[in-house]
PyMOL Python script that loads the backbone (N, CA, C, O; Angstrom):
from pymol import cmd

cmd.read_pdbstr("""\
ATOM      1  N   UNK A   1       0.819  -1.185   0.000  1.00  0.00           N
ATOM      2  CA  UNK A   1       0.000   0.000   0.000  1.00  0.00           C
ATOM      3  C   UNK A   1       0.866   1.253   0.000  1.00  0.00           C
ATOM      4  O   UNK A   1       0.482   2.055  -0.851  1.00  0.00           O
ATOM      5  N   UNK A   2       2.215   1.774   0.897  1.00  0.00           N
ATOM      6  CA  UNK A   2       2.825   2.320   0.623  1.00  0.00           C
ATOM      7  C   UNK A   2       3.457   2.395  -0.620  1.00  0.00           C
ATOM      8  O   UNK A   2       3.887   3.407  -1.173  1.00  0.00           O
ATOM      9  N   UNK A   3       3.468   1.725  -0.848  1.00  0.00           N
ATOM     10  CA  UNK A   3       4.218   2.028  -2.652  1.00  0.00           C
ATOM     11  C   UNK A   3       3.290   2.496  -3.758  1.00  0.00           C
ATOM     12  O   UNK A   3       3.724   3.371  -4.508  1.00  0.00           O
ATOM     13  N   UNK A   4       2.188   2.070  -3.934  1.00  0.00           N
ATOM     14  CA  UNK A   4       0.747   2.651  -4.403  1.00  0.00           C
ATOM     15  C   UNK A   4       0.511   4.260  -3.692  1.00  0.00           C
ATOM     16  O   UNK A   4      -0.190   4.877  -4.494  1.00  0.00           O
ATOM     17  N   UNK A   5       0.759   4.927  -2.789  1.00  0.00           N
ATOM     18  CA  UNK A   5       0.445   5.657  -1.906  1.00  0.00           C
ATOM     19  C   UNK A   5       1.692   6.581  -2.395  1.00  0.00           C
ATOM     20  O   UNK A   5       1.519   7.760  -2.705  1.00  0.00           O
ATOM     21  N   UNK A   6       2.673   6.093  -2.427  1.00  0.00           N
ATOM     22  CA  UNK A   6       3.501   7.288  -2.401  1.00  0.00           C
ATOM     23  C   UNK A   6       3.578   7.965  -4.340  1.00  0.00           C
ATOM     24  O   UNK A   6       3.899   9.047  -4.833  1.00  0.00           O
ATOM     25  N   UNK A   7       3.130   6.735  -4.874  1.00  0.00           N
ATOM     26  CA  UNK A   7       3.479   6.412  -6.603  1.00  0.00           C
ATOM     27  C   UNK A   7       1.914   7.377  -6.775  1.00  0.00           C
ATOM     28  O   UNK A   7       1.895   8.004  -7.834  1.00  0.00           O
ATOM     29  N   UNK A   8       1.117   7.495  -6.221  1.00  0.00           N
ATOM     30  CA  UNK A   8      -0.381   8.263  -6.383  1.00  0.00           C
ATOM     31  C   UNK A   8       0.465  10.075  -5.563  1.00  0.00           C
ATOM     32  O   UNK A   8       0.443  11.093  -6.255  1.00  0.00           O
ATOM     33  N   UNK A   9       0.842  10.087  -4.700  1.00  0.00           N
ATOM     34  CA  UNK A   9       1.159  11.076  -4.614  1.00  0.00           C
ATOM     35  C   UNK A   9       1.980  12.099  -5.239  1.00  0.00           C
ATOM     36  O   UNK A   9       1.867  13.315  -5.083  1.00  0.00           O
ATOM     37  N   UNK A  10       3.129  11.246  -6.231  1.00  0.00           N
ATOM     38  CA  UNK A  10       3.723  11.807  -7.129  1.00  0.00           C
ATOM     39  C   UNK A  10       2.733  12.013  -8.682  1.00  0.00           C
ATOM     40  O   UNK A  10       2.561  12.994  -9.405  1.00  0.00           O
ATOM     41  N   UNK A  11       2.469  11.273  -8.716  1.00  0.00           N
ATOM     42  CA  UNK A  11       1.231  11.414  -9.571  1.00  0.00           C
ATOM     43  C   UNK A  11      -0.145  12.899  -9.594  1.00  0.00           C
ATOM     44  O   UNK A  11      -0.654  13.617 -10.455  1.00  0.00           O
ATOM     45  N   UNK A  12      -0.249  12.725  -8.157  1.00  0.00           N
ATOM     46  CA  UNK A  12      -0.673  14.034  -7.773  1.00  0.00           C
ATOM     47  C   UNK A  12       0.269  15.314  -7.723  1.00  0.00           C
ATOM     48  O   UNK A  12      -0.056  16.463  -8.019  1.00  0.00           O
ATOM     49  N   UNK A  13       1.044  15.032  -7.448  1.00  0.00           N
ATOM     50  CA  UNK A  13       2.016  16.144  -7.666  1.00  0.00           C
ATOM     51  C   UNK A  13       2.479  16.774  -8.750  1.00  0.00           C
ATOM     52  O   UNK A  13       3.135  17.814  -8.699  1.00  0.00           O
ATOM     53  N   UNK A  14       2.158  16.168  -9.796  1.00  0.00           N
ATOM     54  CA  UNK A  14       2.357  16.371 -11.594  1.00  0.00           C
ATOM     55  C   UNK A  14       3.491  15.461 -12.212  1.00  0.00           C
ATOM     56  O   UNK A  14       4.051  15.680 -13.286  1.00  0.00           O
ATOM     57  N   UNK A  15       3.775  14.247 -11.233  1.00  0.00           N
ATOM     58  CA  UNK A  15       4.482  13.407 -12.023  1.00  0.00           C
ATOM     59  C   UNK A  15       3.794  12.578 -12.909  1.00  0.00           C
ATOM     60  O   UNK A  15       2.995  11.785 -12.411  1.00  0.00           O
ATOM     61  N   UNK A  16       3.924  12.594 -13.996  1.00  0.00           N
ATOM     62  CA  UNK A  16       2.696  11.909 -15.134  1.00  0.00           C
ATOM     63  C   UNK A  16       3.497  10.205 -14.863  1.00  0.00           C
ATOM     64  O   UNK A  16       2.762   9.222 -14.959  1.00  0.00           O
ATOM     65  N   UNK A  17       4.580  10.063 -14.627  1.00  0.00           N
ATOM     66  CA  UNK A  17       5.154   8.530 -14.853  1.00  0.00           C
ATOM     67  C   UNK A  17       6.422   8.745 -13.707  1.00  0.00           C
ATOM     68  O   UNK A  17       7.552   9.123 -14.013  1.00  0.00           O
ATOM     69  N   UNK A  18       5.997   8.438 -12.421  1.00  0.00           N
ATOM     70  CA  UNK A  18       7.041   8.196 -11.349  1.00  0.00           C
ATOM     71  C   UNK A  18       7.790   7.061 -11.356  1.00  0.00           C
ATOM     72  O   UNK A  18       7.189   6.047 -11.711  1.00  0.00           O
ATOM     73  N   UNK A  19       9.336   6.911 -10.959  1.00  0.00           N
ATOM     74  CA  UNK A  19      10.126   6.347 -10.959  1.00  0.00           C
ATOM     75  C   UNK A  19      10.322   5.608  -9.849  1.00  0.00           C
ATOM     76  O   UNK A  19       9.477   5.721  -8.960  1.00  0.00           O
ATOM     77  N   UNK A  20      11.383   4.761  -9.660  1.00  0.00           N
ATOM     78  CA  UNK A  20      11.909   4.343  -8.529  1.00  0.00           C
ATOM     79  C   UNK A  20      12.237   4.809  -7.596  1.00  0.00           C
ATOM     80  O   UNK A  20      12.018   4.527  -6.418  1.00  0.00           O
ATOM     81  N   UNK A  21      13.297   6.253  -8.487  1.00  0.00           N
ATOM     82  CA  UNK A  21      13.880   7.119  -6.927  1.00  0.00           C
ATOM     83  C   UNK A  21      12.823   7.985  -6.825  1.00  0.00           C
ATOM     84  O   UNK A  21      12.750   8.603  -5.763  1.00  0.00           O
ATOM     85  N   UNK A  22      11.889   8.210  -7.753  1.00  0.00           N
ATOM     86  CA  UNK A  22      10.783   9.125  -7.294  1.00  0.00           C
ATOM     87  C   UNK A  22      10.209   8.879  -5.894  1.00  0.00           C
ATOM     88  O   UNK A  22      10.218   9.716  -4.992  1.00  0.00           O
ATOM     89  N   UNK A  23       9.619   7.418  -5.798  1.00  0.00           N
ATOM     90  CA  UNK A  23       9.167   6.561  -4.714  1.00  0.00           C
ATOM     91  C   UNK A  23      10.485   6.556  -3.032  1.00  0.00           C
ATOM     92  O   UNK A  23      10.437   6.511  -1.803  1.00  0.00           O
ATOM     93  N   UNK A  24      11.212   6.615  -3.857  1.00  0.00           N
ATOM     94  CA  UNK A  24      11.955   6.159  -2.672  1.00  0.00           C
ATOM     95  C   UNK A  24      12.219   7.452  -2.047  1.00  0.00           C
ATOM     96  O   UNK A  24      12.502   7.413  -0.849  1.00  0.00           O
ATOM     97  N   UNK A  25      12.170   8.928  -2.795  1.00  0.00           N
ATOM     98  CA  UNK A  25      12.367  10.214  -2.012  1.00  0.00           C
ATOM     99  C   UNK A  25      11.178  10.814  -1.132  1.00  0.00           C
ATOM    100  O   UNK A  25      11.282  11.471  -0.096  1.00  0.00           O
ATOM    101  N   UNK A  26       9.918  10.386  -1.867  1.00  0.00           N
ATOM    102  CA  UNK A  26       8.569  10.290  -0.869  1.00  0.00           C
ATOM    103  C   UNK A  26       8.306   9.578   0.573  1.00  0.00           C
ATOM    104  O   UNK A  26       7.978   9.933   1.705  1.00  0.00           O
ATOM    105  N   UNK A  27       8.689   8.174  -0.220  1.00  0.00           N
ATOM    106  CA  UNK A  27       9.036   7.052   1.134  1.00  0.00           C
ATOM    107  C   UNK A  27      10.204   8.003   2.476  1.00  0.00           C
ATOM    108  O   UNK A  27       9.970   8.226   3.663  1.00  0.00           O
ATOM    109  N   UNK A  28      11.018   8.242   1.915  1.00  0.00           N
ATOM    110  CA  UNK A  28      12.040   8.803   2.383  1.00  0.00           C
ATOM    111  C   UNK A  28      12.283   9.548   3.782  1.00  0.00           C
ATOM    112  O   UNK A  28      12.824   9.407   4.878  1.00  0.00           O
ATOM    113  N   UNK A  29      11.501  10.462   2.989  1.00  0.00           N
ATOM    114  CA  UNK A  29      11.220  11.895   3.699  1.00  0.00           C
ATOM    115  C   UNK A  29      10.303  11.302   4.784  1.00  0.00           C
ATOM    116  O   UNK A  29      10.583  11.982   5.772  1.00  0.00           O
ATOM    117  N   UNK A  30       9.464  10.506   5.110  1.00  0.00           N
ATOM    118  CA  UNK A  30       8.179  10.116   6.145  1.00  0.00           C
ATOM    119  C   UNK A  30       8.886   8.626   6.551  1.00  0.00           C
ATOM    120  O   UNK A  30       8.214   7.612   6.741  1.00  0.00           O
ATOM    121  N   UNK A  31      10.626   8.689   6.665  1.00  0.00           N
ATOM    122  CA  UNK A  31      11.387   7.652   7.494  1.00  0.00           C
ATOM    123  C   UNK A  31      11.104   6.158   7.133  1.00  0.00           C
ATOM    124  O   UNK A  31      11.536   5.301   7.904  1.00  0.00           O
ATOM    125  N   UNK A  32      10.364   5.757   5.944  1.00  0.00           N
ATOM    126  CA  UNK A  32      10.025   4.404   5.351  1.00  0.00           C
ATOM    127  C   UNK A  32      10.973   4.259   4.614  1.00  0.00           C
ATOM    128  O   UNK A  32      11.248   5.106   3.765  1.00  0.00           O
ATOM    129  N   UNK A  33      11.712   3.090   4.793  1.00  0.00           N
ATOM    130  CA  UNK A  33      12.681   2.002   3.980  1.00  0.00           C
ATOM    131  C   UNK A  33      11.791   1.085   2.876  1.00  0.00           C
ATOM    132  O   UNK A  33      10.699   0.545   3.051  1.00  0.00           O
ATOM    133  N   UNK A  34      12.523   1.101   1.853  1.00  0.00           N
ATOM    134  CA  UNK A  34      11.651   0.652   0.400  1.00  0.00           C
ATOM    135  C   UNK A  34      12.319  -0.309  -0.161  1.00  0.00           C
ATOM    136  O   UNK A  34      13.534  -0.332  -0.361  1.00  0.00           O
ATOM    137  N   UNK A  35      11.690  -0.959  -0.374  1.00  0.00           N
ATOM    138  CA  UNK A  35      11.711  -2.353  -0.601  1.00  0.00           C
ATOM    139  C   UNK A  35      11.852  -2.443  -2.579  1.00  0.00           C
ATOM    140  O   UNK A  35      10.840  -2.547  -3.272  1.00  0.00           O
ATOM    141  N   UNK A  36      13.208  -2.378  -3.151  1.00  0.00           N
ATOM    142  CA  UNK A  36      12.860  -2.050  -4.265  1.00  0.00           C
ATOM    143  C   UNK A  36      12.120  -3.190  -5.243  1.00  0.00           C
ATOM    144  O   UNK A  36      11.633  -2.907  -6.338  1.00  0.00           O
ATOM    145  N   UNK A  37      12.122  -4.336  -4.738  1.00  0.00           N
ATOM    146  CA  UNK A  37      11.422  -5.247  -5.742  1.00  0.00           C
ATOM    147  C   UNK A  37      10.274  -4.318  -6.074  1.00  0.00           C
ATOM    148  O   UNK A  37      10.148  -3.835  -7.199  1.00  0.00           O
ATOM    149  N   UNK A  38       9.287  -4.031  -4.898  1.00  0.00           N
ATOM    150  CA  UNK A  38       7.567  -3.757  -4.392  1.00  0.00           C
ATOM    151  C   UNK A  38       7.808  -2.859  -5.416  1.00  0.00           C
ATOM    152  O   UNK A  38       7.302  -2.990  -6.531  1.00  0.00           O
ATOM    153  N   UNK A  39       8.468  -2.056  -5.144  1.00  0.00           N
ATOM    154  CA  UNK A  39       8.559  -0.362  -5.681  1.00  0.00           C
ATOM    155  C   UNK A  39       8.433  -0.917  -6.926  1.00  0.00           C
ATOM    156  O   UNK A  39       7.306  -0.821  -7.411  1.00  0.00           O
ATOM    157  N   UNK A  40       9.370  -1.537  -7.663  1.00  0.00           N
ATOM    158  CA  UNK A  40       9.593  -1.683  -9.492  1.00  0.00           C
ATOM    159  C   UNK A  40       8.405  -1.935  -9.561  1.00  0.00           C
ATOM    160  O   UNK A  40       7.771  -0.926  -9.869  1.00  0.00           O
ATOM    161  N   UNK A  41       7.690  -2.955  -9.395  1.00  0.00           N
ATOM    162  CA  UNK A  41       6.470  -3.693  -9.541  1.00  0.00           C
ATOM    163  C   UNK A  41       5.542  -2.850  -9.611  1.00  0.00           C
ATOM    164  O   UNK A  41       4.786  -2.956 -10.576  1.00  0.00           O
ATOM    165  N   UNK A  42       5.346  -1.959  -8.808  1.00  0.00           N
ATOM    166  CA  UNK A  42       4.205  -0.819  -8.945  1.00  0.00           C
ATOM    167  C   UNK A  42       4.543   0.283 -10.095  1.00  0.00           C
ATOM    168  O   UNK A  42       3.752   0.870 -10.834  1.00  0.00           O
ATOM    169  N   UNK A  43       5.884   0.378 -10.025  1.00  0.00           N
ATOM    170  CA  UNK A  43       6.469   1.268 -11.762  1.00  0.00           C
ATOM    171  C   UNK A  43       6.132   0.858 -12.857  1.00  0.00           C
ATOM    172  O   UNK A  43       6.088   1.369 -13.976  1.00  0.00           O
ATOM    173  N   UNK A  44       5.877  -0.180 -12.423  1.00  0.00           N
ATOM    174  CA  UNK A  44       6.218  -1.562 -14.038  1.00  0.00           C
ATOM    175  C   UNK A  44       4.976  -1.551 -14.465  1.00  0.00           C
ATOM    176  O   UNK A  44       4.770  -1.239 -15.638  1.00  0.00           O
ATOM    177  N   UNK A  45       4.130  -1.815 -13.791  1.00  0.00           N
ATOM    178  CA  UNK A  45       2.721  -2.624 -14.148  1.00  0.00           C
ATOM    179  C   UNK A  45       1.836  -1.238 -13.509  1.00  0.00           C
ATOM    180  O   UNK A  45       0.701  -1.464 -13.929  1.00  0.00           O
ATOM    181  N   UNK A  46       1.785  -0.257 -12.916  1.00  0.00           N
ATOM    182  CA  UNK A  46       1.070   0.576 -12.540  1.00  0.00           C
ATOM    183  C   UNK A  46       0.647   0.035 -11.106  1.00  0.00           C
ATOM    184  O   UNK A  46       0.912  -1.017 -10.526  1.00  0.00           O
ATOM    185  N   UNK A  47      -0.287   1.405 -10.667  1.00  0.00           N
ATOM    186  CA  UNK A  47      -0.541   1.032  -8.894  1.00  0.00           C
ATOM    187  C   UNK A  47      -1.859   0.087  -9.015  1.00  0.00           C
ATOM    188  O   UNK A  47      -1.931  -0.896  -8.279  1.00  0.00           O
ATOM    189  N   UNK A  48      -3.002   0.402 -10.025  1.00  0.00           N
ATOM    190  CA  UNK A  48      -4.588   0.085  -9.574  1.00  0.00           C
ATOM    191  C   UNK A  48      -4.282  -0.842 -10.311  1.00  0.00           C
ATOM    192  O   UNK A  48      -3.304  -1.556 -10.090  1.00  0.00           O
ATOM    193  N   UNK A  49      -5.159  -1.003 -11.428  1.00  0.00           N
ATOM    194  CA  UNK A  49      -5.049  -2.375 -12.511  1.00  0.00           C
ATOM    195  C   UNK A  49      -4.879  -1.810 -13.508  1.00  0.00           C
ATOM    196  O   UNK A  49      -4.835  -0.583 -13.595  1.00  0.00           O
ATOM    197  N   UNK A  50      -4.733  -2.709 -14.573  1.00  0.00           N
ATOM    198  CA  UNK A  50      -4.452  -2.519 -16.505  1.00  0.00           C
ATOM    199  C   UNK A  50      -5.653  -1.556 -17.025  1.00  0.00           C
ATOM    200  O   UNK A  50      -5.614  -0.722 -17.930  1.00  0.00           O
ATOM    201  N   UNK A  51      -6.848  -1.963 -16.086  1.00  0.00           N
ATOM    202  CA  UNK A  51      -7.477  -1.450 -17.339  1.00  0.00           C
ATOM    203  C   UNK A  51      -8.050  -0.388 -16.584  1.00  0.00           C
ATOM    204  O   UNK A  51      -9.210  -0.078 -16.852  1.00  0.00           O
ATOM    205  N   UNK A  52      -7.343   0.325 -15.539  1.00  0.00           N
ATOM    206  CA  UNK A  52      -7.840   1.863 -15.175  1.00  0.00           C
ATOM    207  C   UNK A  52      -6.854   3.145 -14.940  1.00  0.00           C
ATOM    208  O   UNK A  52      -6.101   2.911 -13.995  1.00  0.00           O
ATOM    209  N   UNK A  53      -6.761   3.696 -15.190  1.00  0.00           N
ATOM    210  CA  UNK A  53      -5.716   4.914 -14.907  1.00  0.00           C
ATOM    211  C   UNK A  53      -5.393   5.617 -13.922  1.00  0.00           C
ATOM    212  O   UNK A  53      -6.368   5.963 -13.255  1.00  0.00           O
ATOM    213  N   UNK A  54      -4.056   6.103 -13.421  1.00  0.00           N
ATOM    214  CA  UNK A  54      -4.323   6.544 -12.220  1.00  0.00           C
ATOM    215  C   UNK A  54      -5.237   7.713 -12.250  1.00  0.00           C
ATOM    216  O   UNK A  54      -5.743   8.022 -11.171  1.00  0.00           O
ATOM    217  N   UNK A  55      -5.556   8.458 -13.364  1.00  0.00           N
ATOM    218  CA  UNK A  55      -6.379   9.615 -13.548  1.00  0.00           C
ATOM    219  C   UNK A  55      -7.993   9.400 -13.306  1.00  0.00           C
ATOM    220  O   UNK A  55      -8.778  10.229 -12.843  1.00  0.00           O
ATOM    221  N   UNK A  56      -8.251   8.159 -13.713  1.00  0.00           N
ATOM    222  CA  UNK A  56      -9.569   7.967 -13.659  1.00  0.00           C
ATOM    223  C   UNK A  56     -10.039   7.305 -11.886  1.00  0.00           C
ATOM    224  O   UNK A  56     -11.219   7.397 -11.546  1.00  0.00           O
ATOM    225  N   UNK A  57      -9.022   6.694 -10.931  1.00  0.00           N
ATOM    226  CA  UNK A  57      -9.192   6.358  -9.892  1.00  0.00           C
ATOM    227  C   UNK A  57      -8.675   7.863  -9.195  1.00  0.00           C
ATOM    228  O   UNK A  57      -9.248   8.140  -8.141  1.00  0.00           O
ATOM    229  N   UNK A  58      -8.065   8.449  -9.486  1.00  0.00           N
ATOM    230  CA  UNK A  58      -8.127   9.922  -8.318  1.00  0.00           C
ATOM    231  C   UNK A  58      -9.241  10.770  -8.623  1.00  0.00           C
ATOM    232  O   UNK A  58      -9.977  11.358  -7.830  1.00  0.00           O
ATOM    233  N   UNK A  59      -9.268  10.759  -9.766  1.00  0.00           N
ATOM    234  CA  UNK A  59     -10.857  11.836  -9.729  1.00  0.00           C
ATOM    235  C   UNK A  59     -11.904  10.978  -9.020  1.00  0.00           C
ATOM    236  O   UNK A  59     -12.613  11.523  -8.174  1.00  0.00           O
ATOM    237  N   UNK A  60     -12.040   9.832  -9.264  1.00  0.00           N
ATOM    238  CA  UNK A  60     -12.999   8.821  -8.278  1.00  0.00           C
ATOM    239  C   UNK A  60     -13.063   9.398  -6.498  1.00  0.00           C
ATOM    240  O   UNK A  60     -13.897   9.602  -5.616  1.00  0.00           O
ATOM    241  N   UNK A  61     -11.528   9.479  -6.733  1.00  0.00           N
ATOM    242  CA  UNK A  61     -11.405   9.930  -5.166  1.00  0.00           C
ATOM    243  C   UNK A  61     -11.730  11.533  -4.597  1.00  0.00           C
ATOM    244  O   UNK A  61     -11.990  11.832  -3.431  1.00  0.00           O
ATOM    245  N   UNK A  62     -11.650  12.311  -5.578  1.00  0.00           N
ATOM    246  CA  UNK A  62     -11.726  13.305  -5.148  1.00  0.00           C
ATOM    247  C   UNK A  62     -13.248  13.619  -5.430  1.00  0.00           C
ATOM    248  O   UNK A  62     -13.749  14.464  -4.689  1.00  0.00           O
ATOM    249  N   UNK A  63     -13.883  13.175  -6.194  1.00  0.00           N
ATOM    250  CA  UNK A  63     -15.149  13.223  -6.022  1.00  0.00           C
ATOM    251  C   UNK A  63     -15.953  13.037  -4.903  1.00  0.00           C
ATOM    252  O   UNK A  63     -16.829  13.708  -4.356  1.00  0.00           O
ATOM    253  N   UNK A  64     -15.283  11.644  -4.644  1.00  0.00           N
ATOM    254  CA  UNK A  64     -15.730  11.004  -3.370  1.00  0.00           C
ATOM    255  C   UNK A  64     -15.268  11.795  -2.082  1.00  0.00           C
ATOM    256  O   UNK A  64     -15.582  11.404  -0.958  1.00  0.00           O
ATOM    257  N   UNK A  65     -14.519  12.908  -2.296  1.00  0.00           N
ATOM    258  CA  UNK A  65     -14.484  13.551  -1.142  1.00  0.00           C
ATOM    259  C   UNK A  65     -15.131  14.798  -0.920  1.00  0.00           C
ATOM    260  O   UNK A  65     -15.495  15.296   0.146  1.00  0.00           O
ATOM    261  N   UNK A  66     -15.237  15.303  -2.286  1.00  0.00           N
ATOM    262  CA  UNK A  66     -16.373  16.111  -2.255  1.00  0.00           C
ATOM    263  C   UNK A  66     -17.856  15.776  -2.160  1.00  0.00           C
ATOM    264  O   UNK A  66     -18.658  16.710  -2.182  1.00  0.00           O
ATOM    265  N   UNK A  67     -18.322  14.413  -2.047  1.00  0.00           N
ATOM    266  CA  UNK A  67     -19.678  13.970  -1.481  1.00  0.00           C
ATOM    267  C   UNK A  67     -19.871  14.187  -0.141  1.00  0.00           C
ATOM    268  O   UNK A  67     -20.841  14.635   0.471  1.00  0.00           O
ATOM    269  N   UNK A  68     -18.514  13.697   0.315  1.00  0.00           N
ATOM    270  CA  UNK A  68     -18.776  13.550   1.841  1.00  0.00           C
ATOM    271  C   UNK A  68     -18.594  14.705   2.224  1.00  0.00           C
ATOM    272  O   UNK A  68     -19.027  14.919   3.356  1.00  0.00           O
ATOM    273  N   UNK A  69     -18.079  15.611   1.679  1.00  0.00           N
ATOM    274  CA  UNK A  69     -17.496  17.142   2.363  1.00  0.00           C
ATOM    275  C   UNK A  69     -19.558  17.505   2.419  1.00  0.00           C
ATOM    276  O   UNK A  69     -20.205  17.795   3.425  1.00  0.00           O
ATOM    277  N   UNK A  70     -20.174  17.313   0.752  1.00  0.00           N
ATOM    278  CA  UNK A  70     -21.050  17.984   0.918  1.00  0.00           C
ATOM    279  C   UNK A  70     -22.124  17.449   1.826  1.00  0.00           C
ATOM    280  O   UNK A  70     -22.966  18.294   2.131  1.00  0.00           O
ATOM    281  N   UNK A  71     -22.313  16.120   2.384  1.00  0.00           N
ATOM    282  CA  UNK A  71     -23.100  15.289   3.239  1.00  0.00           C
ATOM    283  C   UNK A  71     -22.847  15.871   4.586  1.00  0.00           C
ATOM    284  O   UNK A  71     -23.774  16.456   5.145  1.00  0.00           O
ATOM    285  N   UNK A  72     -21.570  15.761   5.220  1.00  0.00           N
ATOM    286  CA  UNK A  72     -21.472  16.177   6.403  1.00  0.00           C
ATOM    287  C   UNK A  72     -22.225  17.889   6.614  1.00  0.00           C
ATOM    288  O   UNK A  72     -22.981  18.205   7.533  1.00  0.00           O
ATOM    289  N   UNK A  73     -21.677  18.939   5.304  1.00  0.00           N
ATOM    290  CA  UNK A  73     -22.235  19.721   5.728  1.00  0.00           C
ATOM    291  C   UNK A  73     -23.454  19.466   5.989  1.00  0.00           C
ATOM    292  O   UNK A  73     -23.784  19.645   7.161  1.00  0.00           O
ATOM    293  N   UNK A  74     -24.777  18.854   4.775  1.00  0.00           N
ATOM    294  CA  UNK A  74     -25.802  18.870   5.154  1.00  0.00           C
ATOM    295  C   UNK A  74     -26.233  18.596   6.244  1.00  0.00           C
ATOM    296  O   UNK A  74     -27.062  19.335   6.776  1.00  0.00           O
ATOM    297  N   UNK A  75     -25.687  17.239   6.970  1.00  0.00           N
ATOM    298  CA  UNK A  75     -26.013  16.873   8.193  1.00  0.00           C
ATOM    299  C   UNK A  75     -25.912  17.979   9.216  1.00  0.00           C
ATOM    300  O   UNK A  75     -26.810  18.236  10.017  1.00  0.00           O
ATOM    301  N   UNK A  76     -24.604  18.703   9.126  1.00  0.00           N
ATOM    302  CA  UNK A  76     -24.134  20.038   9.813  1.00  0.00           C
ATOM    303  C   UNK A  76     -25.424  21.137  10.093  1.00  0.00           C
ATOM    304  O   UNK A  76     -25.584  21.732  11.159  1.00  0.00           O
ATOM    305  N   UNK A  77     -26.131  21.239   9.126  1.00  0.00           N
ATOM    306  CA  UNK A  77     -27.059  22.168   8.740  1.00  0.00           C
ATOM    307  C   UNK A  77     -28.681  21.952   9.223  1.00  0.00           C
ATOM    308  O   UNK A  77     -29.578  22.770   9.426  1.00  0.00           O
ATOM    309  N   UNK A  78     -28.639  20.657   9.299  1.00  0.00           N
ATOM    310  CA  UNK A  78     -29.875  20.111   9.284  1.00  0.00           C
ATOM    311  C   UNK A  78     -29.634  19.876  10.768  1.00  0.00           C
ATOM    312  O   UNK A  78     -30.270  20.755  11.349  1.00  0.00           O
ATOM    313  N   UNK A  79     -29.052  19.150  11.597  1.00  0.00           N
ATOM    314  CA  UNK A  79     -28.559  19.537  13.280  1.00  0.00           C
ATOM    315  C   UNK A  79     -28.604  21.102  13.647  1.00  0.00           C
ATOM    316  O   UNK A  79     -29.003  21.288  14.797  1.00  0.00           O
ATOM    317  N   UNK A  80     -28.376  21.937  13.136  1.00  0.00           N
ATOM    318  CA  UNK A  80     -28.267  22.986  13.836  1.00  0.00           C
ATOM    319  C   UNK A  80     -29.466  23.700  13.591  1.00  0.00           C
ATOM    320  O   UNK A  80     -29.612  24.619  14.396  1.00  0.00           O
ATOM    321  N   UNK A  81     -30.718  23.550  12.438  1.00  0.00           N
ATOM    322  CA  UNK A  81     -32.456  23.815  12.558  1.00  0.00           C
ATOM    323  C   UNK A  81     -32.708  23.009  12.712  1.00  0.00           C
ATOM    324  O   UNK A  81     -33.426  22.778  11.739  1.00  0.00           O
ATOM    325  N   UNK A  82     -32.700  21.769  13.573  1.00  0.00           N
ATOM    326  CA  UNK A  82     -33.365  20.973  14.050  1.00  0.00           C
ATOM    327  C   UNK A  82     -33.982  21.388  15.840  1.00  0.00           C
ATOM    328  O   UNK A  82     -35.033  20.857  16.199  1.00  0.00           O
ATOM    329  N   UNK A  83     -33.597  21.876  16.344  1.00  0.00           N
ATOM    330  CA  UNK A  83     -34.301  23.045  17.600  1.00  0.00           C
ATOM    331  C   UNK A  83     -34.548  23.677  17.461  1.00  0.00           C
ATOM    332  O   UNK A  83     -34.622  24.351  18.489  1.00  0.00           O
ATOM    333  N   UNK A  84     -35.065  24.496  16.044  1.00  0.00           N
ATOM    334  CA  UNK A  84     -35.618  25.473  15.917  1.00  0.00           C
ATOM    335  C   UNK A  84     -37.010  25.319  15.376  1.00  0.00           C
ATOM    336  O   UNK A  84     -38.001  26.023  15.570  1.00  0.00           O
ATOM    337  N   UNK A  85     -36.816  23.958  14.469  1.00  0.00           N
ATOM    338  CA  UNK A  85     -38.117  23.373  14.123  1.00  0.00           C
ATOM    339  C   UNK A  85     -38.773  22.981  15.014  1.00  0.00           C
ATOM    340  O   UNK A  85     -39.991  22.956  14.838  1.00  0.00           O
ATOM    341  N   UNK A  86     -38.388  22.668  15.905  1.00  0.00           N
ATOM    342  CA  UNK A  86     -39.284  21.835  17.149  1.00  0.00           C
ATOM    343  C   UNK A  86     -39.431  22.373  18.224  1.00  0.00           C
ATOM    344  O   UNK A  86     -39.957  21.844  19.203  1.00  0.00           O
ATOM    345  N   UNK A  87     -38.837  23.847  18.148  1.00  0.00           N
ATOM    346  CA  UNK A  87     -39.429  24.710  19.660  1.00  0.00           C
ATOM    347  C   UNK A  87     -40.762  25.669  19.286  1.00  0.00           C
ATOM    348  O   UNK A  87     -41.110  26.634  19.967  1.00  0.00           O
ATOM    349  N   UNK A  88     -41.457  25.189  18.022  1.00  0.00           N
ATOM    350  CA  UNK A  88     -42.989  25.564  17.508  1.00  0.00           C
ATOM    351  C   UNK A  88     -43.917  24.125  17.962  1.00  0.00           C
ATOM    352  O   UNK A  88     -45.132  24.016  17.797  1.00  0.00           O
ATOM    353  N   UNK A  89     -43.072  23.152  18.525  1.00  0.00           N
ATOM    354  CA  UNK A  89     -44.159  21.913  18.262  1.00  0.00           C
ATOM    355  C   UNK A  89     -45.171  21.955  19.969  1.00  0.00           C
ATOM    356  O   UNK A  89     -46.179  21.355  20.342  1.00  0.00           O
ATOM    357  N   UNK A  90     -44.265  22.975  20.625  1.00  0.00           N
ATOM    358  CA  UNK A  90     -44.618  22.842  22.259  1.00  0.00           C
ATOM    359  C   UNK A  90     -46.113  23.543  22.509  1.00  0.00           C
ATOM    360  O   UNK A  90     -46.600  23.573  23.639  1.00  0.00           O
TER     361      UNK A  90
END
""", "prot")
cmd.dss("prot")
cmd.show_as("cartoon", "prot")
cmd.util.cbc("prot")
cmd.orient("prot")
């Protein structure tokens, strides 16, 4: 998962095709020792599968975080007139 994790973060970062030492300066910096077989393997063949991109699984994700950003608010919103609706019911 770290190697997927750090290979998506360079990816996010505007690396269109991260490397080995790409991985290993990410790993690096957050004191993780890298295992270079793992690492190639995720260079080689990509992080998700063949037939999806990392482009098409991060927008997945960031979508998905903008659902929940917008859910919680609602919930946020809907808790805080919820005593206001119901101090007419008395």
């Amino acid at each position: 998962m770290r190697y997927v994790a750090s290979y998506l973060l360079a990816v996010l970062g505007g690396n269109d095709s991260p490397s080995i030492a790409d991985l290993k300066k990410i790993l690096d910096s957050v004191g993780i020792e890298m295992d270079k077989t793992r690492a190639e393997k995720v260079v080689t063949t990509g992080p998700i599968c063949p037939r999806k991109s990392h482009s098409t699984v991060t927008g997945r994700c960031a979508r998905s975080h903008q659902e929940e950003k917008a859910r919680a608010s609602l919930l946020q919103d809907s808790r805080a007139t919820a005593p206001i609706l119901t101090t007419g019911l008395r």
